[in-house]
C-alpha positions in Angstrom: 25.5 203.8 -4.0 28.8 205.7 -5.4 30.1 208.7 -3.3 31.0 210.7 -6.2 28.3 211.4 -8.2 29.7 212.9 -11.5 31.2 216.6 -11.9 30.0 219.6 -14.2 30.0 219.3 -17.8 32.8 221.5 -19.5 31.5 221.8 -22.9 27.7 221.5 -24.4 28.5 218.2 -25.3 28.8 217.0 -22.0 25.8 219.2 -21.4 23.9 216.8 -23.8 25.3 213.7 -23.4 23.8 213.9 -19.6 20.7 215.3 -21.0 20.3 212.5 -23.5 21.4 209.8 -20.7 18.1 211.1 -18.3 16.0 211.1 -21.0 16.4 207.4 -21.7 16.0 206.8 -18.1 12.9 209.0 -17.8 11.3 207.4 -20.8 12.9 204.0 -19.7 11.0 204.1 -16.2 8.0 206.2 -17.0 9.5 208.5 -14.3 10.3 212.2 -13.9 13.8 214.1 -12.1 11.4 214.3 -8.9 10.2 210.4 -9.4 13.6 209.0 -9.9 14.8 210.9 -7.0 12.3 209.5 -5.1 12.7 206.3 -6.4 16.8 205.8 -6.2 16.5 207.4 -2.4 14.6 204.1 -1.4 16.8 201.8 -3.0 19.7 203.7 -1.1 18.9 203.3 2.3 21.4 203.7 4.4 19.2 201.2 6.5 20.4 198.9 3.9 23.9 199.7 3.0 23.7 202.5 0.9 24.1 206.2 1.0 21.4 208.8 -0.1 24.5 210.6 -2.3 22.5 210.0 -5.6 19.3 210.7 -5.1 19.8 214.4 -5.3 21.6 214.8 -8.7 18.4 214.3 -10.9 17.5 218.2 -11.6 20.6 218.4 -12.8 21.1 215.1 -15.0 17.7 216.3 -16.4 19.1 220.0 -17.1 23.1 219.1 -18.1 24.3 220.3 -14.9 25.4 217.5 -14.0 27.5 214.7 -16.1 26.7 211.1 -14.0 29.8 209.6 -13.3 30.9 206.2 -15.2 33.8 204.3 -13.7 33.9 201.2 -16.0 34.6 198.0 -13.9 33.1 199.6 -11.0 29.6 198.3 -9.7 29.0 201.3 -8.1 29.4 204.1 -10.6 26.3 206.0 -11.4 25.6 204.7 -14.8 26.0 201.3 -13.4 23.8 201.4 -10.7 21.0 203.0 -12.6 21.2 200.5 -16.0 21.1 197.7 -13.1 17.3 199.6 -12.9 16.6 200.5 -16.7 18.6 198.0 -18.4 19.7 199.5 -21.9 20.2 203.7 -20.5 23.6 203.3 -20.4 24.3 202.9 -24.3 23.0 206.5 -24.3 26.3 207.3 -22.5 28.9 204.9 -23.3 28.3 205.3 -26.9 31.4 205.2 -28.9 30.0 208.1 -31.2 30.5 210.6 -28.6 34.2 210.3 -29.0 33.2 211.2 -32.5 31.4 214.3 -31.1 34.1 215.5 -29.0 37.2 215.1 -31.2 38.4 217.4 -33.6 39.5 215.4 -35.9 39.9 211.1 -36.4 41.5 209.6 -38.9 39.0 206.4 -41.4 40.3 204.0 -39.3 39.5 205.8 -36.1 35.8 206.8 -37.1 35.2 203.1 -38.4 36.2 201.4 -35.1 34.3 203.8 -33.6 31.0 203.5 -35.6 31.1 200.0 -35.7 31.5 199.5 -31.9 28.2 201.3 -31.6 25.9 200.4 -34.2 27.7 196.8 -36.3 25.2 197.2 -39.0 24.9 201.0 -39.2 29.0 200.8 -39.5 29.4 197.9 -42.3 26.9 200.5 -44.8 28.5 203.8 -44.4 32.0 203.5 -43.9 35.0 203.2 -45.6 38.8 202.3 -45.9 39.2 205.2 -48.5 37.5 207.8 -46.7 39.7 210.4 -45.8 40.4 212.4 -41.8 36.9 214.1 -41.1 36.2 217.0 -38.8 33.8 216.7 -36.3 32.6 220.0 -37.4 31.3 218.4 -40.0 27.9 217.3 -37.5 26.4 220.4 -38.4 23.1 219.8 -36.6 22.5 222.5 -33.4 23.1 221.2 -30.0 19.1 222.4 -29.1 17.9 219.8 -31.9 19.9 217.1 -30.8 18.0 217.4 -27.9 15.1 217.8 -29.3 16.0 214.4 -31.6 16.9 212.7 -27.9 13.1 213.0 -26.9 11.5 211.2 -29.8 13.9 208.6 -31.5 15.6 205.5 -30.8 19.5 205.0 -30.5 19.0 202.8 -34.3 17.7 206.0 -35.3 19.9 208.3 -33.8 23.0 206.3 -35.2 21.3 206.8 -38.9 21.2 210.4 -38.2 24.9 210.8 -37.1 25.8 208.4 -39.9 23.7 210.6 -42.4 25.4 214.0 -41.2 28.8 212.1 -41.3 28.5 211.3 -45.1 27.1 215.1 -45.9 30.8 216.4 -43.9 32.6 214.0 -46.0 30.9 216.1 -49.2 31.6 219.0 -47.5 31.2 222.3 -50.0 31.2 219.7 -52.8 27.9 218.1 -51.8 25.3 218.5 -54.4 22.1 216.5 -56.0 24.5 213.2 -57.6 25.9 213.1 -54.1 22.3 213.6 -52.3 21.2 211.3 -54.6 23.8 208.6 -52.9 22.7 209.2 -49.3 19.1 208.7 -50.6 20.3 205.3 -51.7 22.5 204.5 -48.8 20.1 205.3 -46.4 16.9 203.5 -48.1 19.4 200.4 -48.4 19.7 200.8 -44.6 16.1 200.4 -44.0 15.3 198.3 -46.6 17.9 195.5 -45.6 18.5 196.5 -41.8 15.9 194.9 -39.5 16.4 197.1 -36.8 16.1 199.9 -38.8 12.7 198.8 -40.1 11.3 198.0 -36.7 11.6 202.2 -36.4 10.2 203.3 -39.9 7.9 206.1 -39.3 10.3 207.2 -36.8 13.1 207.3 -38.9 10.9 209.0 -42.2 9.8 212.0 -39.8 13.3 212.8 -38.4 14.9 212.6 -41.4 12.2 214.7 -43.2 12.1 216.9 -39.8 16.1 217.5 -39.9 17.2 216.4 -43.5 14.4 218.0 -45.7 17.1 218.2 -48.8 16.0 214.4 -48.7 12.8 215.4 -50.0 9.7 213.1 -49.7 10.5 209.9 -48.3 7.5 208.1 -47.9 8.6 205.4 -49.8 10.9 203.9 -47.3 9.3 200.4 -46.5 6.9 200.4 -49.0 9.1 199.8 -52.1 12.0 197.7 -52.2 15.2 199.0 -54.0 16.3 197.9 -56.9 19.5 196.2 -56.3 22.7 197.6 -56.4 25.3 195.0 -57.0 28.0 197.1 -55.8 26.5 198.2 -52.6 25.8 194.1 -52.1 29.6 193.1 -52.6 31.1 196.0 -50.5 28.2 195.0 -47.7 29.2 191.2 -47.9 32.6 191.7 -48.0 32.2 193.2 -44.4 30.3 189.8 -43.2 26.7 191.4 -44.2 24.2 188.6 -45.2 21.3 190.1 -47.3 17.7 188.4 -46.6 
């Protein structure tokens, strides 16, 4: 088990990026800070090689205390160790999109090697070559809902909502009902043609409606099919996007 365990977040988005990290691995292992303590103190016996140095971090993973430390190429880094446990909880950490988060400002081509690192599908339907440098102030949505959202939704869903926020910044003062209108369509396109957007429905209808209400009622997602939009089909299969 790593010696250094990971070192105090400086700003709130360190503060949540380690809160979101323990939530997947709570929800990932059915365990709490007290159970995974518990349960990454066994597997660390110094009886058996290890050291007890990560077992007592979890309070403070769970509370953004604590950032867990991530050394890539390393076997022994905390984020490592513990996806070795919970396959899949490091994505929640190593996401591209917190680069997004923490910069001031990246220019298209910046934010679209980004987004589709992260999410290939989510990336290919909302962005483009023509879009101009956006601030990251633009993520208007409060650090306390964000943690909120990392309690009840998927990564697919998550990387809709940062993708949705994204497009309202782009607006910025200028965004009004013709440009609502778009998202609407953009982001019913992304379920309707997206299977691992679909797989999430419900879950994506009630954040959205939770955190977007300007979206108004969107009950329809998965129950009526889009009309097609021939432009939206040739930008989407110009990026390598097959349609079903």
């Amino acid at each position: 088990m790593p010696k250094s365990r990971g070192q105090p977040p400086k700003t709130d988005i360190e503060r949540l990026q380690s809160k979101l990290w323990f939530t997947a691995v709570s929800l990932q292992s059915g365990m709490n800070a007290s159970q995974l303590e518990r349960f990454f103190l066994v597997r660390s016996d110094p009886a058996n090689g290890g050291t007890k140095e990560l077992s007592h971090d979890w309070l403070r993973y769970s509370s953004g205390k604590r950032l867990p430390r991530d050394t890539r190429g390393s076997n022994n880094s905390v984020v490592t160790v513990v996806d070795d446990a919970f396959p899949g909880t490091a994505q929640w950490i190593r996401s591209p999109l917190w680069t997004l988060l923490k910069n001031p400002e990246l220019s298209s081509r910046e934010l679209i090697d980004l987004i589709t690192q992260t999410h290939q599908e989510i990336g290919k339907l909302f962005v483009y070559d023509e879009v101009p440098t956006v601030s990251a102030k633009a993520l208007t949505i409060s650090v306390e809902n964000w943690k909120y959202l990392a309690r009840i939704m998927s990564f697919e869903v998550f990387g809709i909502m940062l993708a949705y926020y994204r497009l309202r910044g782009i607006h910025g003062d200028h965004f009004n009902s013709i440009c609502l209108k778009d998202c609407r369509r953009w982001l019913h396109y992304a379920h309707s043609r997206l299977p691992s957007i679909r797989e999430h429905r419900d879950e994506l209808v009630f954040v959205l409606q939770k955190f977007a209400p300007e979206l108004g009622n969107l009950s329809y997602f998965g129950k009526e099919v889009p009309d097609r939009d021939p432009f939206a089909e040739m930008v989407m299969s110009s990026l390598g996007y097959d349609f079903e």
